[in-house]
C-alpha positions in Angstrom: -39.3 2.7 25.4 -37.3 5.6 26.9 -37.9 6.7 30.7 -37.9 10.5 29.4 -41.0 9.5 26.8 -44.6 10.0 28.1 -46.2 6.8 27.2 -49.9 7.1 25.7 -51.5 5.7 28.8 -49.6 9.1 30.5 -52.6 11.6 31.0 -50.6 14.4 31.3 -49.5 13.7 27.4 -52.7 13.0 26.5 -53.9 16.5 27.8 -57.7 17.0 29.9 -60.4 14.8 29.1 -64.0 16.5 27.9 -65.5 15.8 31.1 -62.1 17.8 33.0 -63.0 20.4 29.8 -66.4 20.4 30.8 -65.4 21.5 34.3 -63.6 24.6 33.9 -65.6 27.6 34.9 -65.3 30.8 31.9 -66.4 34.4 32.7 -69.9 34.9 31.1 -71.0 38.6 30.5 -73.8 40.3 29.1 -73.9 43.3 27.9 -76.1 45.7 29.0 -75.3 48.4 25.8 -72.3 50.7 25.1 -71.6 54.7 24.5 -69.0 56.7 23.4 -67.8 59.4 25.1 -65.6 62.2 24.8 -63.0 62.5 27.9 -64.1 65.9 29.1 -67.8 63.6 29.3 -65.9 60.9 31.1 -64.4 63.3 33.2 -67.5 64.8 34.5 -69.2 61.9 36.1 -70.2 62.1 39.4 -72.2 59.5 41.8 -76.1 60.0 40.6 -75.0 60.6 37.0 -77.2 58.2 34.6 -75.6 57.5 31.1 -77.9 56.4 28.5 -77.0 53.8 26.4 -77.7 53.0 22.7 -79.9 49.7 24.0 -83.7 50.2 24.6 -85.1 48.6 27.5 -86.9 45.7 25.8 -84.0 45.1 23.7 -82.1 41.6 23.4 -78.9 41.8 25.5 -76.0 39.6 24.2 -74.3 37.4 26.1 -70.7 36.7 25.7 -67.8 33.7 26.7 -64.4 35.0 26.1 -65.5 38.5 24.1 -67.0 35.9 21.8 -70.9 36.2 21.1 -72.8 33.0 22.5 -76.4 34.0 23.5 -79.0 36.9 23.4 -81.4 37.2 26.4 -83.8 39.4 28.3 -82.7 41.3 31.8 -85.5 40.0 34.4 -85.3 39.8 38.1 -85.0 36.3 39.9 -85.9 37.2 43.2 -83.6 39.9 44.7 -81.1 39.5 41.8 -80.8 41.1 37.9 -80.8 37.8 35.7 -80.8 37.0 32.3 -83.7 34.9 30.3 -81.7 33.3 27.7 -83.9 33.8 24.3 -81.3 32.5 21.3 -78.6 30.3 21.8 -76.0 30.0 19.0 -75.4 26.5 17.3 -73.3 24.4 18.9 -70.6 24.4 16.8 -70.1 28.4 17.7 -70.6 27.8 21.3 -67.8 25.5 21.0 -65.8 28.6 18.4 -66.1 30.8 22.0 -64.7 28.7 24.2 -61.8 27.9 21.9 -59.2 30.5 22.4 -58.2 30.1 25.9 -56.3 33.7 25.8 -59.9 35.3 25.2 -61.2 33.6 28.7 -58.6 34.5 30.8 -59.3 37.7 29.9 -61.8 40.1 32.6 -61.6 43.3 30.6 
């Protein structure tokens, strides 16, 4: 065998295992709702403005990994703290779809 050849026993070649996978921390968002505006709108807000959105209150918010749609919940409070009660959770097979393109997670826009 060459000295410049990763062996198979060679983790790096191998690449992470699930459980290192398993580890990495992903932004999760949920989204509260979303509103178009013209720019003259945009430019007119102030502190103490309140946009309304196109979400009513009891609404399912979704909840994304990666800009990639993975659960719908309700907003509650846990304590002090907005939170999220999950209510639908996609199959695993899409939760596994959103966490695949590793472009979309580095992502915080």
């Amino acid at each position: 065998m060459c000295s410049g050849t990763p062996s198979r026993s060679d983790s790096s070649f191998m690449g992470p295992s699930v459980d290192e996978l398993l580890q990495l921390e992903v932004p999760v968002r949920v989204v509260l709702g979303q509103r178009r505006m013209t720019m003259h709108e945009v430019r007119g807000l102030l502190p103490g403005s309140v946009l309304e959105l196109g979400t009513m209150v009891d609404e399912d918010l979704e909840i994304t990994v990666g800009h990639r749609s993975l659960a719908t919940g309700q907003a509650c409070r846990l304590e002090d703290r907005a939170a999220v009660q999950i209510t639908s959770v996609g199959d695993p097979a899409a939760r596994i779809s959103a966490l695949a393109k590793e472009e979309d997670l580095d992502s915080d826009d």
